[in-house]
C-alpha positions as CSV (number, residue, x, y, z in Angstrom):
1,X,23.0,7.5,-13.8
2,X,22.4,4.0,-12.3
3,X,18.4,3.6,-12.4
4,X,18.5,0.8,-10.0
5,X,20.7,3.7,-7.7
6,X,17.6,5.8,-8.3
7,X,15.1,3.4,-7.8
8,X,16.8,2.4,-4.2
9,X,16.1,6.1,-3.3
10,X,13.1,6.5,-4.0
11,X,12.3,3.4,-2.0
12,X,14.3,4.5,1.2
13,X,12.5,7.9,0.9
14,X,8.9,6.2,0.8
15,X,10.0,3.9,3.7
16,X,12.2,5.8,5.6
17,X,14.5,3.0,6.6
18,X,16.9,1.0,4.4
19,X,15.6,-2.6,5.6
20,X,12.3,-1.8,4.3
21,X,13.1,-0.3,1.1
22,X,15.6,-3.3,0.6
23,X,12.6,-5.6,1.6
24,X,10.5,-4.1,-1.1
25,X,13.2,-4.0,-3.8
26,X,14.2,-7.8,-3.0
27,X,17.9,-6.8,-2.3
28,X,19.7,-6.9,0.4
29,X,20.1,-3.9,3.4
30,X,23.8,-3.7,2.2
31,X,23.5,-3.9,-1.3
32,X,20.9,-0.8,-0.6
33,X,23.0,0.9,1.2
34,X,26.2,0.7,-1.5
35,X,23.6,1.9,-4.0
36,X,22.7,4.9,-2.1
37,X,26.3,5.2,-1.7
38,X,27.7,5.2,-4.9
39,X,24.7,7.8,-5.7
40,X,25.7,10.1,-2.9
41,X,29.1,10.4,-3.9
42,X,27.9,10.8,-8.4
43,X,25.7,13.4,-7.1
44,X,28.1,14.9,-4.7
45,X,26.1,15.3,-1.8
46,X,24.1,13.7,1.1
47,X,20.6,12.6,0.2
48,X,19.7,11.0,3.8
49,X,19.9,12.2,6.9
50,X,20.3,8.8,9.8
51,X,17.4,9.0,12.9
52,X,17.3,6.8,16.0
53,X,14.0,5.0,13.5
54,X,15.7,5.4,10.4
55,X,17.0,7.8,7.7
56,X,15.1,11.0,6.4
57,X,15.8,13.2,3.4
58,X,18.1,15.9,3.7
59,X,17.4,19.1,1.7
60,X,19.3,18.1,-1.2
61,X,17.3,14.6,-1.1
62,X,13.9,16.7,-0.7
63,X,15.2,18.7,-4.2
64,X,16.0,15.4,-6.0
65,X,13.2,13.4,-4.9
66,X,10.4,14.7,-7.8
67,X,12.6,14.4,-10.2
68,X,14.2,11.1,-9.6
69,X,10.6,10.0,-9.7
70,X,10.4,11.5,-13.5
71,X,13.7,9.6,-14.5
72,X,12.1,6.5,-13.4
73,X,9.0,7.2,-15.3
74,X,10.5,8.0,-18.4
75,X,12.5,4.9,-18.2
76,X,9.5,2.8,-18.0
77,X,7.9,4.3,-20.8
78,X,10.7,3.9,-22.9
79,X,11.2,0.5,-22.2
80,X,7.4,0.1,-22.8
81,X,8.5,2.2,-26.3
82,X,10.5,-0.1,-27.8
83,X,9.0,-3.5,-26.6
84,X,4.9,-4.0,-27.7
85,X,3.1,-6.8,-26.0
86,X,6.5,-8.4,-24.7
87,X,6.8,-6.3,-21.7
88,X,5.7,-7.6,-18.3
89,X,2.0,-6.4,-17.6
90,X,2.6,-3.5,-14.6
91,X,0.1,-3.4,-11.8
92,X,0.4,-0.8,-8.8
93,X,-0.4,-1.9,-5.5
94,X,-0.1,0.7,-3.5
95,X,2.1,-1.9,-0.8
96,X,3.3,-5.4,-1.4
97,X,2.0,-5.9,2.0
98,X,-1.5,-5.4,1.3
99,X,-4.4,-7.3,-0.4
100,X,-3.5,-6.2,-3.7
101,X,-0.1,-7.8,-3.6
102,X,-1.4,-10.9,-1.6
103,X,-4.2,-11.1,-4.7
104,X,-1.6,-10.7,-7.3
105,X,0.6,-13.4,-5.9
106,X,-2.2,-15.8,-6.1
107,X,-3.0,-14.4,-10.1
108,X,0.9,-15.4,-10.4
109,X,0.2,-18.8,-9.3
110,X,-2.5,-20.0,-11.5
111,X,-1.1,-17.9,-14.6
112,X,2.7,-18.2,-14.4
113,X,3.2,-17.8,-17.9
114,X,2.4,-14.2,-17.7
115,X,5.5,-11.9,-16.9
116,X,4.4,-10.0,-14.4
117,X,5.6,-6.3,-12.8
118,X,4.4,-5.4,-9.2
119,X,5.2,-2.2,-8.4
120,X,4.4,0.6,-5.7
121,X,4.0,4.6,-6.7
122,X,5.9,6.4,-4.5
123,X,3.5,9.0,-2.3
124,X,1.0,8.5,-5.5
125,X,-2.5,9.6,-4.4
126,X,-5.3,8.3,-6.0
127,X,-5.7,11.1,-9.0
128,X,-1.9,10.9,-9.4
129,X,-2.2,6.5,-9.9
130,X,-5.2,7.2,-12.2
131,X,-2.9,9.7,-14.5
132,X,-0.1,7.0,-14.1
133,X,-2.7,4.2,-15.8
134,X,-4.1,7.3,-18.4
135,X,-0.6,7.8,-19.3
136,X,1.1,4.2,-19.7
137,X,3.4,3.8,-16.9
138,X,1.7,1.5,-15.2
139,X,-1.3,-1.1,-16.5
140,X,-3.7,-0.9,-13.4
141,X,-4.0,0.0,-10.0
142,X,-6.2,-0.9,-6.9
143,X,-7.3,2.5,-5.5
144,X,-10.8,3.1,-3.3
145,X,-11.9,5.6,-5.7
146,X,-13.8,7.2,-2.3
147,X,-14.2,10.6,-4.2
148,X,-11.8,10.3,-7.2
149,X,-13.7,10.9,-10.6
150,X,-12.5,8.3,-13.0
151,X,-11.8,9.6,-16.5
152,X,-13.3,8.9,-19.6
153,X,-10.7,6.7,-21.2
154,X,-10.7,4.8,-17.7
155,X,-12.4,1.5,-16.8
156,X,-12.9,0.6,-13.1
157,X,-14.2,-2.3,-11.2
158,X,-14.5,-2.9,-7.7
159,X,-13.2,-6.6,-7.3
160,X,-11.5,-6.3,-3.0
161,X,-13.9,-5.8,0.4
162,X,-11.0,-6.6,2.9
163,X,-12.1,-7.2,6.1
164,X,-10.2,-5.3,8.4
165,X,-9.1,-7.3,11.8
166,X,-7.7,-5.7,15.2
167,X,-4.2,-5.9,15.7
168,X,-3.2,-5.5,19.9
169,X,-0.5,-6.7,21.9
170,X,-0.4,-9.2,24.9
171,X,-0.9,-6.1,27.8
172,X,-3.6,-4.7,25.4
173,X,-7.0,-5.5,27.5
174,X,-9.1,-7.3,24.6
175,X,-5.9,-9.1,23.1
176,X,-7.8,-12.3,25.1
177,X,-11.0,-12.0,22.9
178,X,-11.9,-14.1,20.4
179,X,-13.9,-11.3,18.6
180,X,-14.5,-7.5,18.9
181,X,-17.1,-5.7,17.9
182,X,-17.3,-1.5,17.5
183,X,-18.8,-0.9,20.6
184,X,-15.8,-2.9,22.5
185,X,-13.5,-0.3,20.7
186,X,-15.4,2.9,21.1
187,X,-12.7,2.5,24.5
188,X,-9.9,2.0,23.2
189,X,-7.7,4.6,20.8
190,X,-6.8,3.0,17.3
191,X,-3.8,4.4,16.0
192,X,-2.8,4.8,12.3
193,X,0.1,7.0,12.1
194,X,1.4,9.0,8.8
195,X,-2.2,9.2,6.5
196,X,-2.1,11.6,4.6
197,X,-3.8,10.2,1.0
198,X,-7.3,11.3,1.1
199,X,-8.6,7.9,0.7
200,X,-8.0,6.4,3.5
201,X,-8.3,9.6,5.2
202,X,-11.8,9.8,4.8
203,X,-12.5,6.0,4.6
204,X,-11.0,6.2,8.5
205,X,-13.4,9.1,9.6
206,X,-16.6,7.8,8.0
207,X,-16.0,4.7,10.5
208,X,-14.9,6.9,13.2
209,X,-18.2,8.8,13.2
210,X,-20.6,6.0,12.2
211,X,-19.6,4.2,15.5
212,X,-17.8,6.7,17.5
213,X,-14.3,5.8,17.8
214,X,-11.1,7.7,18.2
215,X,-8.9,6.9,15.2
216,X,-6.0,8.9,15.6
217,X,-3.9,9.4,12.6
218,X,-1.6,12.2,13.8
219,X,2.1,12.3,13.8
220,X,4.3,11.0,11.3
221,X,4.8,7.1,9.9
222,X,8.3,5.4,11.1
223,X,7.2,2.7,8.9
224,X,5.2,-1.1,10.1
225,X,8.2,-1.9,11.9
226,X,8.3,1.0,14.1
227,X,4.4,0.5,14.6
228,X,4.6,-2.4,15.3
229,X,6.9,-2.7,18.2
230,X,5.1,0.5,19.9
231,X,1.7,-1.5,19.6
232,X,3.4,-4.7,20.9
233,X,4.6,-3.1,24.1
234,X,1.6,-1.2,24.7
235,X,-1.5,-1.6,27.4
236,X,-4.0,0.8,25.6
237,X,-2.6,1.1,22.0
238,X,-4.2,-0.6,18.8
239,X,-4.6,-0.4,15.2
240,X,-6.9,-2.1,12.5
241,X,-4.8,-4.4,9.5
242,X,-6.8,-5.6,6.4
243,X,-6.8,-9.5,6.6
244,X,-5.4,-9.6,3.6
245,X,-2.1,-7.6,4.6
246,X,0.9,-9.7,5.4
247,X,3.0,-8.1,8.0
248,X,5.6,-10.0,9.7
249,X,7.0,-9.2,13.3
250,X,9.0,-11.1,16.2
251,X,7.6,-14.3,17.5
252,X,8.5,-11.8,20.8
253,X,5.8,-9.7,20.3
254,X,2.9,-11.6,21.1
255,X,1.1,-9.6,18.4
256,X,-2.7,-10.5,18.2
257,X,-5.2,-10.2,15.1
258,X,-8.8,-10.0,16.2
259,X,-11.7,-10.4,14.1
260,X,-14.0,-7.1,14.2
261,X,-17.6,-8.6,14.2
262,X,-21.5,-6.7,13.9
263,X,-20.5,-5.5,11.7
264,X,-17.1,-6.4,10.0
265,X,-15.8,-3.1,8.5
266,X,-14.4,-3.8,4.8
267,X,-12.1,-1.4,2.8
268,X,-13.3,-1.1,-0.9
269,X,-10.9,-1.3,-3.8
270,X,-11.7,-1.2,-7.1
271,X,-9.2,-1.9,-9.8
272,X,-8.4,0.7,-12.6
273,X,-7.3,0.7,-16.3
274,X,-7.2,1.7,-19.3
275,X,-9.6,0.9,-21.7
276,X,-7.8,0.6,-24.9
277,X,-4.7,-0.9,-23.2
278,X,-4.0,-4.6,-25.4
279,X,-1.9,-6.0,-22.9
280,X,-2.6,-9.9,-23.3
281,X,-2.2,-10.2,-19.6
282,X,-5.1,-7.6,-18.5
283,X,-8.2,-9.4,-19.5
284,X,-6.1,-12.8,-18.0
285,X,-5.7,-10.4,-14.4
286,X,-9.2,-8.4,-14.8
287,X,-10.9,-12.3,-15.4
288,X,-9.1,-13.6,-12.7
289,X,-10.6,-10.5,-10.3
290,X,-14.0,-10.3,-11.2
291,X,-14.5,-14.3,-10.8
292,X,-12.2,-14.7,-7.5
293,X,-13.1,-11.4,-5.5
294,X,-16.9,-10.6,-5.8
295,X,-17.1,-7.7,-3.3
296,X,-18.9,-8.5,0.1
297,X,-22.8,-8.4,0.1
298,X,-23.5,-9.5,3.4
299,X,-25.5,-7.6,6.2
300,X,-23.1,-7.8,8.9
301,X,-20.4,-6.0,6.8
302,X,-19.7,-2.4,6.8
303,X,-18.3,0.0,4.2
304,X,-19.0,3.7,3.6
305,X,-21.6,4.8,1.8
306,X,-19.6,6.6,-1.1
307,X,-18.1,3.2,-1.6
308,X,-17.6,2.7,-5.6
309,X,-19.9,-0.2,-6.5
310,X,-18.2,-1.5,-9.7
């Protein structure tokens, strides 16, 4: 079975579109289509089922979904088998898109030397990305670690506070300010689509309830695209984006990114490893973190109280 057929799946069925997966995987929307293709017809039967917003999984996709997943694990770990302290250091990020992947890119930069693997666990919780670092599959990962115990064997350091910004459109009635602050939002719904990981579950509802917003994070995620075009052409609709994510969108839209202000709320993430892994490029990534991104220690930030401190 083609892995890079397998890996194209699990992609499209994490993003729910073909574009996105293919912008993740660095191939082209064709070429992820033929792979999806040629796996359909090996398998002998449909794995995706085509929306108006995009593709979802059929039931035969839903049944091969976990352990497509395994395949790709066990590959890893067998390529990690057979090649000691040449393979490419492996860091989950969760989303290229993020600060994680914008902070990465910068490590890559200044230490080009080291071979570096960026990848994203597909639907991985944070207690599922902690067992993926525990077991080997993956060097580190950038989680919030709101309520997640870290295990023994573990080492964690909290090394992001991204600010998070407000992202309206041009009919939206603040996309003219310069600056907003929670009491111009309390207003205003801010909508987050799709959550469903714990973390940023509860991260969203501490800050709905320490200033009284209405964060609504109900009905399924047709991915940024999709969000973004909804928030573009709406008059009441907006949602918050770290300032270190990295979404792109048509010059069209008129999309506006806000600074939140008195306070500035921050989303915590602490990076996570093991702490007997040798990798020569993990000190290299964990020096590079603790001397770059010192979490935020000013008083006109905000993050939630069960924040890990690191």
């Amino acid at each position: 079975m083609d892995l890079g057929a397998v890996r194209t799946f699990t992609a499209v069925a994490e993003h729910g579109q073909f574009l996105a997966a293919a912008d993740d995987l660095g191939i082209t929307q064709q070429a992820a289509s033929k792979r999806i293709a040629a796996l359909e017809r090996e398998l002998g039967v449909r794995l995706f089922t085509r929306t108006a917003r995009g593709v979802t999984l059929t039931v035969d996709g839903q049944a091969f979904l976990p352990p497509a997943r395994e395949l790709l694990h066990a590959a890893a770990r067998a390529t990690a088998a057979v090649t000691p302290g040449r393979r490419p250091l492996r860091v989950d990020v969760v989303s290229r898109r993020v600060a994680p992947g914008s902070v990465l890119q910068e490590f890559h930069h200044q230490h080009p030397g080291i071979d570096l693997d960026v990848v994203t666990l597909v639907n991985a919780n944070a207690e599922a990305a902690l067992a993926e670092v525990a077991a080997g599959t993956v060097d580190a990962t950038f989680r919030s670690l709101r309520e997640t115990v870290v295990p023994a064997e573990l080492r964690s350091a909290r090394v992001i506070d991204d600010r998070h910004e407000l992202l309206v459109g041009p009919r939206h009635p603040l996309s003219g300010a310069g600056t907003v602050t929670m009491t111009d939002l309390a207003a205003y719904r801010v909508w987050m689509p799709g959550m469903t990981d714990p973390e940023p579950v509860g991260y969203y509802q501490d800050l709905a309830q320490t200033f009284g917003l209405t964060i609504d994070t109900a009905g399924p995620s047709f991915g940024y695209e999709a969000l973004l075009a909804e928030i573009a052409e709406s008059d009441r609709l907006a949602t918050f984006i770290g300032e270190g994510t990295r979404y792109l969108w048509p010059e069209s839209y008129a999309l506006r990114r806000i600074p939140i202000v008195d306070p500035t709320p921050v989303y915590p993430l602490s990076v996570i490893w093991r702490a007997d892994n040798s990798h020569p490029g993990l000190a290299d990534l964990l020096d590079h973190l603790r001397t770059r991104h010192h979490p935020r220690t000013e008083d006109d930030v905000w993050a939630p109280v069960r924040a890990v401190a690191g």
